[in-house]
N, C-alpha and C positions, 0 to 999 in steps of 0.2 A: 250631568252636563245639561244646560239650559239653552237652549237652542233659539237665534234672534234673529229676525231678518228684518233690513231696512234697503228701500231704492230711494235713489235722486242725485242729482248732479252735486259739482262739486258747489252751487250757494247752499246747498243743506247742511252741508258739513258741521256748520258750527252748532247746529241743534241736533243733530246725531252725537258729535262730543259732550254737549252736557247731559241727551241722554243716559247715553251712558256712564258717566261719572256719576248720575245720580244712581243708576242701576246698582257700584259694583259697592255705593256706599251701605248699601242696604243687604248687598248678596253675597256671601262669599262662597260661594258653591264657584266653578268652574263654570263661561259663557262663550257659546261657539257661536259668536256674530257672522250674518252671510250681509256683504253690503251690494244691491243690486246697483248696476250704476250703466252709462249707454253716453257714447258719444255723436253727437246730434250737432256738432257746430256748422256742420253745412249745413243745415236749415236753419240756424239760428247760432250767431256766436256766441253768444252765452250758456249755450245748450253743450258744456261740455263736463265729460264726467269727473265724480272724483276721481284725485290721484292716488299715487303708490303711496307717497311718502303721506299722506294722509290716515292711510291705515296702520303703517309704520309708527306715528304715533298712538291712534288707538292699539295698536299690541303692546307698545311700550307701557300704557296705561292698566289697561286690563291684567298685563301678566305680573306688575307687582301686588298687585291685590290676590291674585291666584294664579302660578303658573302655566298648569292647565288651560289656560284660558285660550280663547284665537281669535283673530280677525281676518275674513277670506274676503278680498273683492273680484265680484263675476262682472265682468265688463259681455253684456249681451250687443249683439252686434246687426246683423244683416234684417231678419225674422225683425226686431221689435224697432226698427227701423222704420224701415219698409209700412208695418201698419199703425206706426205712432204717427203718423208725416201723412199718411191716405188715408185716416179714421175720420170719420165725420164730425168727432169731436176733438181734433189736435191743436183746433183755436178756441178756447175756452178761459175763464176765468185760471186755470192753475196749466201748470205746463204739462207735456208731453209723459215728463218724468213718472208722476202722477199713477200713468199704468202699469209703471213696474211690477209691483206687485201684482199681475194681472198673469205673470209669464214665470210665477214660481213653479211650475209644474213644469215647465222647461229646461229645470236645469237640476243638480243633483244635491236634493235636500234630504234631511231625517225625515224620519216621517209625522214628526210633530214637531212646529214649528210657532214662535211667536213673532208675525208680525207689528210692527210700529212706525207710525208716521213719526217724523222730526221734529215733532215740535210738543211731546208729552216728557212729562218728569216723575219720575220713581221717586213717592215716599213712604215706599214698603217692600217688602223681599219680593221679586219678581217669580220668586218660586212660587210663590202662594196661587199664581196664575197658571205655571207650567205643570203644575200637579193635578188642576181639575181635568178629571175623566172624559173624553171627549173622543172615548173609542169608537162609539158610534154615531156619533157626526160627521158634518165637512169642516164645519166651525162654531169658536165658543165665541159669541158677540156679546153687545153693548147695545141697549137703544139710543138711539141719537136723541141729544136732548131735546132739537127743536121738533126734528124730523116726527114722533112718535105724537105729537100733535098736530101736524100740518100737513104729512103726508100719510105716516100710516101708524096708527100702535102698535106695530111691532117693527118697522121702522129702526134698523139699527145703522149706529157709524160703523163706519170704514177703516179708523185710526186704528185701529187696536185690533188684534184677530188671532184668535188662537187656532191652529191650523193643521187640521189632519189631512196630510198630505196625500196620506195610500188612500183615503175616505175620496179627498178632493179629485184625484187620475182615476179614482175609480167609475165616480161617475159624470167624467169630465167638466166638471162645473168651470173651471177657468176660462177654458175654451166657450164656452157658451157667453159667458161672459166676455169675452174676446168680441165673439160676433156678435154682441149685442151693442155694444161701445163702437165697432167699425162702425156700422150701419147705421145704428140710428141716432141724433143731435137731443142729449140732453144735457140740463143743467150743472145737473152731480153725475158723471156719468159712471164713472167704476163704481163708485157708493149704491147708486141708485139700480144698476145692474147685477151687482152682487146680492143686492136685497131683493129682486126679481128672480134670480137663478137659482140661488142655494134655498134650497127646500127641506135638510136636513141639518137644523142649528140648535143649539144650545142657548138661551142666554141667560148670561151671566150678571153678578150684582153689579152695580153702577159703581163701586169703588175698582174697579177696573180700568174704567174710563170713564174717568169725571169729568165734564168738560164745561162745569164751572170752579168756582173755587173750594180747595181743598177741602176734605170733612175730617173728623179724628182717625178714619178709618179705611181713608182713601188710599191705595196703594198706586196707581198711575191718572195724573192728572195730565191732559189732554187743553192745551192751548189755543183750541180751535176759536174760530169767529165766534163773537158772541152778540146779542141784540140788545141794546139799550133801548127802552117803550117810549119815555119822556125825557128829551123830544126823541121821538124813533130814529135810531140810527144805526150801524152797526161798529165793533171796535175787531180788530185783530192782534191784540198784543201777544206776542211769542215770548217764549223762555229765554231768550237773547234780547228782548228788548227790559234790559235787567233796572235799568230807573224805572221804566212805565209798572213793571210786576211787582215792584215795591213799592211807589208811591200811589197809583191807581187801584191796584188789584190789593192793597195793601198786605201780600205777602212775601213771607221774609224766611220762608223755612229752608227754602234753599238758598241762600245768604252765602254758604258758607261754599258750596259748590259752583256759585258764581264767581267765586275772590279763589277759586282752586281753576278753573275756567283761564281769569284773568291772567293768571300769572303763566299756567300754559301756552299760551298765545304771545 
């Protein structure tokens, strides 16, 4: 069993669905999705979580590929309320959502875990990630591409994390992380806290989280902001923006899991 956690409301949906569709093309082992999710519309209408029937289709999905399979949604409530809404950083370039993954030690996971942001694509067995050794870590990272020369070399992203749970409660890393995000006003602020706190990581090779375009050997590509030099500027095309990833990014390998996408919808 391969165990996946993703949070964010319910606009992430649709890049959590092709994650996954690209996941289950590549994996046929059994995948116990946890989808963290938090209803926020009194402080913002649009801040409302995914629904039921949205996971209802991802198990419909997942369980013809592999019976086995599941999809659980933890709707967090009061607790990641209360200090998404009074963190210093709750007005920021990305939304509240954001810190969900901040509060997985809050709730009742394995105790190795793969999280993923919404906007990466499997084109490779996800296993190959869930089997590296990470008994004695808190987590197996990625260096951020930019970050690893602009802030620090060893500077890893966020999107991706392989995650030992009993490592992570044991020596409360999340919680420090917590209070580091309340308190103080930064740019990247979970990313940038995470990479402050955990002191006991692993990293891993960049076909993990590639977050340019694909290599022969890339197994999760990662759609995060990218920087164009001349003229500087930046782009953020996502895995749902399927003209711009095919005619800009000129890639086409997931083609087929777009037009499987389309017809789902």
């Amino acid at each position: 069993m391969i165990n996946i956690l993703f949070g964010g409301n319910y606009k992430v949906f649709d890049g959590i669905l092709l994650t996954v569709l690209s996941a289950i093309k590549h994996c046929d082992a059994p995948l116990n999705i946890y989808i963290l999710t938090a209803d926020l519309s009194d402080f913002n209408p649009e801040y409302k979580p995914i629904q039921e029937k949205d996971i209802e289709l991802l198990n419909t999905i997942i369980k013809e590929k592999n019976s086995n399979s599941n999809v659980t949604r933890i709707v967090i409530g009061d607790e990641f309320n209360n200090w998404a809404t009074n963190s210093k950083n709750h007005l920021n370039q990305y939304t509240p959502f954001a810190f969900l993954r901040l509060f997985a030690d809050k709730i009742d996971l394995p105790e190795k875990v793969i999280y993923l942001d919404s906007d990466v694509m499997f084109n490779g067995n996800i296993k190959h990630l869930f089997d590296v050794d990470i008994s004695k870590h808190e987590l197996g990272v990625v260096k951020d591409r930019y970050g690893r020369w602009f802030i620090n070399p060893n500077y890893f992203n966020s999107g991706v994390l392989l995650m030992n749970m009993k490592n992570i409660k044991k020596t409360n890393l999340l919680q420090k992380v917590r209070d580091m995000c309340f308190s103080k006003k930064m740019a990247f602020p979970d990313q940038t806290s995470l990479n402050k706190c955990c002191k006991n990581k692993i990293y891993l090779p960049r076909k993990f989280n590639e977050q340019g375009n694909p290599k022969k050997d890339t197994i999760i590509q990662h759609f995060s902001k990218r920087i164009v030099w001349f003229p500087f500027h930046t782009i953020n095309i996502k895995q749902y923006h399927f003209d711009q990833v095919q005619q800009k990014y000129k890639i086409h390998i997931y083609d087929d899991i777009f037009e499987t996408y389309k017809r789902l919808k």
